[in-house]
C-alpha positions in Angstrom: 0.0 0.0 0.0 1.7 3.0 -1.4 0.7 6.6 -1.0 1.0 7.8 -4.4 -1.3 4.9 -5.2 -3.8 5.4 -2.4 -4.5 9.1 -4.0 -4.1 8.3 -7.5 -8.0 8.5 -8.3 -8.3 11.0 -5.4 -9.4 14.1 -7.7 -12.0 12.8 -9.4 -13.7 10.8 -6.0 -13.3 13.8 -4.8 -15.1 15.8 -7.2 -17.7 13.3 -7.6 -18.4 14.0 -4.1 -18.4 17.3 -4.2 -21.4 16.4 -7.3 -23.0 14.4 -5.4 -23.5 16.8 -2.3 -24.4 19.4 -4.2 -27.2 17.5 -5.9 -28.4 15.8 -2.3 -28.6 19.5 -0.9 -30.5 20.9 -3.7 -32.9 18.1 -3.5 -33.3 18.7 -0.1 -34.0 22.6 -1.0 -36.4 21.4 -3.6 -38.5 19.1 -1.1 -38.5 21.9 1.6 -39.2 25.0 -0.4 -42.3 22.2 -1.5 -43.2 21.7 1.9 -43.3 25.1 2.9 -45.4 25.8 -0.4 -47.8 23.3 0.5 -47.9 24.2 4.1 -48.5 27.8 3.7 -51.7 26.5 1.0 -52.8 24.2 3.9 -52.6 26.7 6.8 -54.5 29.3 4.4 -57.0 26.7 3.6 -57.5 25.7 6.9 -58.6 29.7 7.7 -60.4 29.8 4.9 -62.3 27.0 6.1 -62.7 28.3 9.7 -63.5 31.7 8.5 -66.5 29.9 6.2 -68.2 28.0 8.7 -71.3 29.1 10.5 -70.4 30.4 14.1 -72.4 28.8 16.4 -71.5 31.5 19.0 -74.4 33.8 17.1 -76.8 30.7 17.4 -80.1 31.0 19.2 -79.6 27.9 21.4 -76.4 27.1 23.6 -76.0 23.0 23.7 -73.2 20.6 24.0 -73.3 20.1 20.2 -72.7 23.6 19.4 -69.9 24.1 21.9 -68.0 21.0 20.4 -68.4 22.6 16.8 -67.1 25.9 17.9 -64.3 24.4 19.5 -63.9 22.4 16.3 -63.7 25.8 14.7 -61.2 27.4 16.5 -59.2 24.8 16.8 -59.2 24.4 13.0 -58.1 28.9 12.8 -55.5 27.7 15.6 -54.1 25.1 13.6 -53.7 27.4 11.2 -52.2 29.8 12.2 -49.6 27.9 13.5 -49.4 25.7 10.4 -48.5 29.3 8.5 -46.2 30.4 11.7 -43.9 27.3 11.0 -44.2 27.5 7.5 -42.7 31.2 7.5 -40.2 30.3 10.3 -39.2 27.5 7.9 -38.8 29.4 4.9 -36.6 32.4 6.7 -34.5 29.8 9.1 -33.4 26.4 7.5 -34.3 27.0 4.3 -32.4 30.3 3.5 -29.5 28.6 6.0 -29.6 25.6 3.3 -29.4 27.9 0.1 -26.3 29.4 1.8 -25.0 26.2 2.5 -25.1 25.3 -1.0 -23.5 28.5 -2.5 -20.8 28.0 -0.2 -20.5 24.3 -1.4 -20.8 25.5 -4.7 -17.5 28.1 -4.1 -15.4 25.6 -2.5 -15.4 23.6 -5.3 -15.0 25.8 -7.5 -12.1 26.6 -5.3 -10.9 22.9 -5.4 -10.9 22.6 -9.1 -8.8 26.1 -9.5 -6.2 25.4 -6.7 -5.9 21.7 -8.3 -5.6 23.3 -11.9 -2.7 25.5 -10.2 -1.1 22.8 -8.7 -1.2 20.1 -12.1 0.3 23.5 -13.5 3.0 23.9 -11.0 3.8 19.5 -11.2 3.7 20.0 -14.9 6.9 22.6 -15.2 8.5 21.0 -12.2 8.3 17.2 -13.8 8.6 18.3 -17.3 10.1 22.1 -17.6 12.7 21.8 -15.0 13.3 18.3 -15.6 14.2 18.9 -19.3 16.4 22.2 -18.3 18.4 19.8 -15.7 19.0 17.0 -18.4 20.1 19.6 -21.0 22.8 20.8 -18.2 24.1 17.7 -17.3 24.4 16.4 -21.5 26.4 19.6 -21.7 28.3 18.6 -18.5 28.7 15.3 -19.7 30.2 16.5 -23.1 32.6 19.2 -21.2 33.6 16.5 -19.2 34.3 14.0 -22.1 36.3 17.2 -24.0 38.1 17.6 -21.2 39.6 13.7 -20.9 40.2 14.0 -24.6 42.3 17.1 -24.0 43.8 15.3 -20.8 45.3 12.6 -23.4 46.1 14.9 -25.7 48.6 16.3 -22.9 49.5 13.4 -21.7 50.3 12.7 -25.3 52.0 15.7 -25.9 54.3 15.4 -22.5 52.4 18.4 -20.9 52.7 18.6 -16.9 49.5 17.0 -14.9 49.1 21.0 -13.3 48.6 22.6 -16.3 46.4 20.4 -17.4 44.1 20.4 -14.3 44.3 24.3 -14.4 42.6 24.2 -17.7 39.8 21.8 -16.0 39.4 23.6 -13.0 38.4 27.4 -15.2 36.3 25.0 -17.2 33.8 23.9 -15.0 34.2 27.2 -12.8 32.5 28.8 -15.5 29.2 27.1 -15.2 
């Protein structure tokens, strides 16, 4: 178990997290702007209703009957009302908390991709760009160094001194 092998297919898990997330909030958003939708309808058909129905308060005769059917009735303009509290409370807590949540989802990864673009970048001229310039520098050291045994023979050769020749090595390679 390698590291570089552990994180080769880290980028795009990652992303497809990041996907799947995204599309997991917004389905959440979907079903709970939905519900406050169909709450809000409820609670304002549920005063509609309340609001529609004969008041047995006004009635002639005062029985049992009549005080379970206006209790019915207010109950019913209770409910909602608080059906349309909650409905409003949801709308202006969780959900605008959850729309924030996914914009800031939504900026990270954008984040991600453009920090991981930089970085790719960045490997690219290291591995590649620097890489290249290093084996260019060492072919040319490699041919100095090659010129300069071929000239070490040639004084050998010649009967030149061992000092003169390494003084001609030495401001060789000082120049690079």
């Amino acid at each position: 178990m390698g590291f570089g092998r552990d994180l080769r297919n880290s980028h795009e898990g990652l992303l497809k997290l990041q996907d799947w997330e995204l599309k997991l909030l917004e389905t959440v958003k979907r079903f709970m702007t939905l519900r406050v939708k169909s709450d809000k309808e409820y609670a304002a058909l549920l005063l509609s209703l309340s609001q529609q129905s004969e008041r047995p308060d006004t009635a002639d005769y005062v029985s049992t009957v009549s005080k379970s059917w206006a209790q019915v009735v207010r109950q019913t303009e209770q409910l909602g009302h608080v059906m349309r509290s909650h409905a409003d409370e949801l709308n202006c807590g969780p959900l605008h908390r959850l729309a924030a949540l996914i914009r800031d989802k939504q900026q990270v990864k954008k984040s991600y991709q453009n920090l991981h673009q930089q970085l790719e970048s960045q490997h690219h001229k290291v591995t590649r760009s620097d890489l290249d310039k290093l084996k260019a520098t060492y072919r040319q050291l490699s041919r100095d160094a090659t010129a300069a045994k071929d000239k070490y023979r040639e004084a050998l050769a010649k009967g030149q001194p061992l000092f003169f020749y390494c003084l001609i090595t030495c401001c060789a390679l000082q120049s690079y």
